[in-house]
Residue, then its C-alpha position, 0 to 999 in steps of 0.5 A: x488552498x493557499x500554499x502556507x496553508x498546504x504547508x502547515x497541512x503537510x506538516x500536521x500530517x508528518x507529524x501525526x504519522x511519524x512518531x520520530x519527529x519532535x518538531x515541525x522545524x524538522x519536517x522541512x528536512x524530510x525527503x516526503x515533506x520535499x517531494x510532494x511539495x515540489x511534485x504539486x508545483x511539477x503537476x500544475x506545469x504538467x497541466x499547463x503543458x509545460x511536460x519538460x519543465x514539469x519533468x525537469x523538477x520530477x527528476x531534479x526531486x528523484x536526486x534529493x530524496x529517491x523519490x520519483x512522482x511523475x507530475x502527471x498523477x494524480x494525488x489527493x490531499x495527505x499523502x504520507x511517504x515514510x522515508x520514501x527511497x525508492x518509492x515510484x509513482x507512475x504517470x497515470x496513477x491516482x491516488x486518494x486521500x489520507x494515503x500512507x507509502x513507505x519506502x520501496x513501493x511501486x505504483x507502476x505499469x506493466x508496461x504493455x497498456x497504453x493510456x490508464x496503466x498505473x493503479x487507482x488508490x482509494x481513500x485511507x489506504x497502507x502500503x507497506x515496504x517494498x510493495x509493488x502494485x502494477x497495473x491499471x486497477x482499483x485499490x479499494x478505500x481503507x485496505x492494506x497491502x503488505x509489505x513486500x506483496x505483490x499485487x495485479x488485480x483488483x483489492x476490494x474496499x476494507x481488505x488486507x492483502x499480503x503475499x505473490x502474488x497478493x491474496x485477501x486474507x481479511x475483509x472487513x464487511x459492512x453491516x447493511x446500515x453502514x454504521x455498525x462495523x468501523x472499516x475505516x482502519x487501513x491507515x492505522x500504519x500496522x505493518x506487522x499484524x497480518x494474517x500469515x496465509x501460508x503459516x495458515x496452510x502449513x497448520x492445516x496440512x499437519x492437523x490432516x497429516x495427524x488425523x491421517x497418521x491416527x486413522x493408519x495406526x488404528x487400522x494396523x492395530x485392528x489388523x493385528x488384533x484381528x490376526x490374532 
């Protein structure tokens, strides 16, 4: 792809996820429209080698827009970083296609593993503010992570994990023939609507609490009844 067609590629994507943009002219000021343009230039220097010029523009890009890629991750096509600060991308991150950040995400290491230490994002995935993913594993295709979650395992394929640590708390599962149930619905940028894990728990104790208190209070009145 030539580069004014990745330009106006970047443009459409930014334009169709961020409904606070009103024209393409204002793309060019936008700190993620800046950073993945210089990270694809960084990245090919980093794959010829050339690691301190490559990591020269990574930093060069960290103090314009609190955006730090490392040039040697790997990033799919329409990538999307909503406001972006404090969004960091590790070395050996890979990251799919059609996948949407915000601002505070980490794709780190743990800092104990050599060589793949940084997460694998499938296709079509969210992940909302300040979420950090640490660690060399695999984020299934079309999956959420909530915002402010933390996550060290494994998510599979069309999941939505919230919480820290992070826990599934819905899965889409596909029908057998793969056509009859859509999961393709983690890039659709609802960051509020998510099952609440611990609200859902509190609710169950207290429904236990009131059968318990029932079942007491029948007791104790069989009790005095029988005393009389």
């Amino acid at each position: 792809m030539g580069f004014i067609n990745y330009v106006k590629q970047e443009i459409a994507v930014i334009k169709e996820r961020d409904p606070a943009i009103k024209s393409s002219m204002e793309v060019f000021l936008y700190p993620s429209f800046k950073a993945i343009i210089r990270y694809r230039f960084a990245h090919k220097l980093y794959m010829k080698k050339h690691y301190f010029w490559a990591r020269y523009f990574s930093q060069r890009t960290v103090r314009k827009t609190g955006i730090e890629i490392h040039p040697g991750a790997q990033i799919g096509e329409g990538l999307f970083i909503d406001h972006g600060h404090g969004v960091v991308i590790g070395e050996t991150a890979i990251i799919g296609d059609n996948v949407t950040l915000y601002q505070g995400v980490t794709l780190g290491g743990t800092g104990k593993e050599h060589g793949k230490r940084h997460p694998t994002v499938g296709n079509n995935v969210m992940i909302g503010a300040g979420a950090k993913i640490l660690g060399s594993f695999i984020i299934g295709d079309n999956s959420k992570i909530g915002a402010g979650s933390v996550v060290l395992e494994n998510v599979p394929a069309n999941s939505t994990v919230v919480g820290v640590p992070g826990r599934i708390v819905k899965q889409c599962i596909q029908s057998e023939d793969g056509v009859s149930v859509d999961c393709s619905k983690g890039n659709d940028l609802d960051q509020i609507h998510f099952p609440d894990p611990i609200m859902n728990e509190i609710t169950s104790i207290r429904k236990q609490n009131n059968e318990l208190k029932s079942q007491i209070e029948d007791i104790y009145k069989m009790i005095k009844e029988g005393k009389k």
